[in-house]
C-alpha positions as CSV (number, residue, x, y, z in Angstrom):
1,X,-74.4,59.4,-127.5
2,X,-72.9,61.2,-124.5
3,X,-74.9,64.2,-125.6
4,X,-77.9,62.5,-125.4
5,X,-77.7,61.2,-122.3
6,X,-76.4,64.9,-121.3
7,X,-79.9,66.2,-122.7
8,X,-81.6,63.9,-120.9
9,X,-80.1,64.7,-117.8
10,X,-80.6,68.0,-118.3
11,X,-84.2,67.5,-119.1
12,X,-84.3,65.9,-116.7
13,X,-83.4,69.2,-114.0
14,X,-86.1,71.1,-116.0
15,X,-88.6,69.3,-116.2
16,X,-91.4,68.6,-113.7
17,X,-93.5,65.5,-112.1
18,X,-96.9,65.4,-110.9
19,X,-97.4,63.4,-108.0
20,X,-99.6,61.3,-109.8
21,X,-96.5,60.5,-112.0
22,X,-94.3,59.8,-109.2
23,X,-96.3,57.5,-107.7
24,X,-97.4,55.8,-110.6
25,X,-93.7,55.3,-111.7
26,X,-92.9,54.2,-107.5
27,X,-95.7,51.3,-108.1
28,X,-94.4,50.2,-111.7
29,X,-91.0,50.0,-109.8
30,X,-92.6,48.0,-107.1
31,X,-94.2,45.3,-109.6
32,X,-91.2,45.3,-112.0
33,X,-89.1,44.4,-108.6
34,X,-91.9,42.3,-107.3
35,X,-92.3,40.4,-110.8
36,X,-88.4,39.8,-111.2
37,X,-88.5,37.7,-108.1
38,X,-91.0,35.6,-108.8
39,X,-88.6,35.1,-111.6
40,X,-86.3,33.9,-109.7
41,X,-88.9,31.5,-106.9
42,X,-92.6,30.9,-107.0
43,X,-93.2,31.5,-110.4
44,X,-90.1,30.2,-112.2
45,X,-91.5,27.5,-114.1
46,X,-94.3,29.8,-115.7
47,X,-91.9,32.2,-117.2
48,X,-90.0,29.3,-118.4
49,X,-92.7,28.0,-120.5
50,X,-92.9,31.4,-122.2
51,X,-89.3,31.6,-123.4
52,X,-89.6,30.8,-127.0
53,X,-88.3,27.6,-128.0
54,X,-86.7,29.4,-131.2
55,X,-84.5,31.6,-128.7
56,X,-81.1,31.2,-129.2
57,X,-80.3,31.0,-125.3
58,X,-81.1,28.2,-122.7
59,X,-84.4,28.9,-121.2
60,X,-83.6,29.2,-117.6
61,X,-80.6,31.3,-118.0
62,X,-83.2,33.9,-119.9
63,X,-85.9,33.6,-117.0
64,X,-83.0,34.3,-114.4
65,X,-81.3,37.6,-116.3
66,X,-84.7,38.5,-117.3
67,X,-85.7,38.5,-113.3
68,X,-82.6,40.0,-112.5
69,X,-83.1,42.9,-115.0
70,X,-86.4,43.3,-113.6
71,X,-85.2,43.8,-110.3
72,X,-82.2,46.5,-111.2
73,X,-85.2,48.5,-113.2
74,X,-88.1,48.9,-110.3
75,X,-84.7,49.4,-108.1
76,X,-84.1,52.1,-110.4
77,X,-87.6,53.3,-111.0
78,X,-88.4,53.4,-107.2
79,X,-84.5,55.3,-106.3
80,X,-83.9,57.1,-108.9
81,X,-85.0,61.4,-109.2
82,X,-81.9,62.2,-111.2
83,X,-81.9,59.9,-113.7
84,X,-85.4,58.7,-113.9
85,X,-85.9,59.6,-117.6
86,X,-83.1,57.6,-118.5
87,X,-84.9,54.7,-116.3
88,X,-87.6,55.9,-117.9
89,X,-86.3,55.1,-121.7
90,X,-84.8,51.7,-120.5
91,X,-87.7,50.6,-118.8
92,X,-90.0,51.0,-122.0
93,X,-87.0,49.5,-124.1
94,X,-87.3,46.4,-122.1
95,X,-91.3,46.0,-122.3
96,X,-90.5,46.4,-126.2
97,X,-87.5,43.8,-125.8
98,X,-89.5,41.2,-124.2
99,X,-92.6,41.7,-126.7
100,X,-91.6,39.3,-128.9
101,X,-91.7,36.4,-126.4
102,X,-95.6,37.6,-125.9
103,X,-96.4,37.1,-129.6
104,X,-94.4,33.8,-129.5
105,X,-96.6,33.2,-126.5
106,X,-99.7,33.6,-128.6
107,X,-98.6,32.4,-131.6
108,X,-97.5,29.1,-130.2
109,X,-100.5,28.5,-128.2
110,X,-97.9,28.5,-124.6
111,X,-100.2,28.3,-121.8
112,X,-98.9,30.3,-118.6
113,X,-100.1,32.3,-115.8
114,X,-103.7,31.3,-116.5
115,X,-103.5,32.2,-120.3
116,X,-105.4,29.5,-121.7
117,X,-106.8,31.0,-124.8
118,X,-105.9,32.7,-128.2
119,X,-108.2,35.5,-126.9
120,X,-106.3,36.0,-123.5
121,X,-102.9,36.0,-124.9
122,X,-104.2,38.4,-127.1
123,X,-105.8,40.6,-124.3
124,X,-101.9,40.6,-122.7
125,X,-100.4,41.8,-126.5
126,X,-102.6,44.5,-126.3
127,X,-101.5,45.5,-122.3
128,X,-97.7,45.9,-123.5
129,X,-98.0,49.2,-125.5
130,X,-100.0,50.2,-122.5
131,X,-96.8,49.1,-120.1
132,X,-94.7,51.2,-122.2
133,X,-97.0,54.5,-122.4
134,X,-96.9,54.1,-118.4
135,X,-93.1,54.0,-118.1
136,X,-92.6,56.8,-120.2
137,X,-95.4,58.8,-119.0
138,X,-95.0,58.2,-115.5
139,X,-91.1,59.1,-115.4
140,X,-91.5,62.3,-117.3
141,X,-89.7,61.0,-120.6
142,X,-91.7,62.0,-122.8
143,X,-92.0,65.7,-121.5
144,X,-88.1,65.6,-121.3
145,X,-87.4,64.4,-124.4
146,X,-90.0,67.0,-126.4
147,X,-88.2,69.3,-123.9
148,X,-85.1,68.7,-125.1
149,X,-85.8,68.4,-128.6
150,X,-83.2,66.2,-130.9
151,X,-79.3,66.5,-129.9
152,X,-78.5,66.7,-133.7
153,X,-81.2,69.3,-134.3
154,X,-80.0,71.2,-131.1
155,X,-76.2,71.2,-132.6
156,X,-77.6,72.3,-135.8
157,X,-79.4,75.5,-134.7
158,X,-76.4,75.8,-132.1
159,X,-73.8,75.8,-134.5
160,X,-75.9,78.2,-136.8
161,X,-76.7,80.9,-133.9
């Protein structure tokens, strides 16, 4: 695992940004930090109603951590030159962590931030791939990590040359 994150960094180094990227990844840092505080005020009791009811967790406790985790990532996404593939990786990990309260969302017919209908809560399913492609994207992961091929690969050839 240490290697890994060593490739990344390093991929990191090599590889390069348009500005385009940079300041799509500044403003996906600025809503993830702006999101995770509604978490925590104005908008509280929407994200409440989408926690599933099946999640093992109290439902405000997964709001809160949820908006604090936001916060610490579009910190990260909006500070962050050195390590922003590994931001990068995390941030997409999280929009895939938090999918599953989306489906519940839509499968349980939760109404929340104007979501009203199967057909809009199936309009916001389809925007989280899209979420995903944009933190990778705008970060440079994916370039670093086809960069920096697979560590186990790498010690493979390494150890043969």
């Amino acid at each position: 695992m240490n290697e890994f994150v060593g490739c990344l960094v390093l991929a990191t180094k090599k590889s390069e940004v348009t500005r385009t990227q940079t300041a799509s990844r500044l403003l996906l840092g600025a809503m993830l930090g702006f999101t995770g505080l509604s978490h925590l005020t104005w908008s509280r009791s929407e994200f409440l109603a989408q926690v599933p009811g099946w999640f093992p967790l109290d439902a405000d406790r997964v709001v809160l951590l949820s908006g604090l985790v936001e916060i610490l990532i579009g910190v990260a996404l909006l500070a962050t030159t050195k390590y922003r593939v590994i931001v990068g990786l995390i941030t997409a990990a999280f929009f895939v962590a938090i999918f599953p309260g989306n489906i519940a969302q839509l499968v349980e017919g939760t109404d929340a931030f104007g979501l009203d209908s199967d057909v809009s809560r199936t309009v916001r399913l389809l925007f989280q791939p899209v979420l995903i492609a944009w933190a990778l994207w705008s970060t440079g992961s994916w370039s670093a990590l086809r960069a920096s091929g697979s560590p186990t690969k790498r010690t493979t050839n390494d150890a043969a040359g």
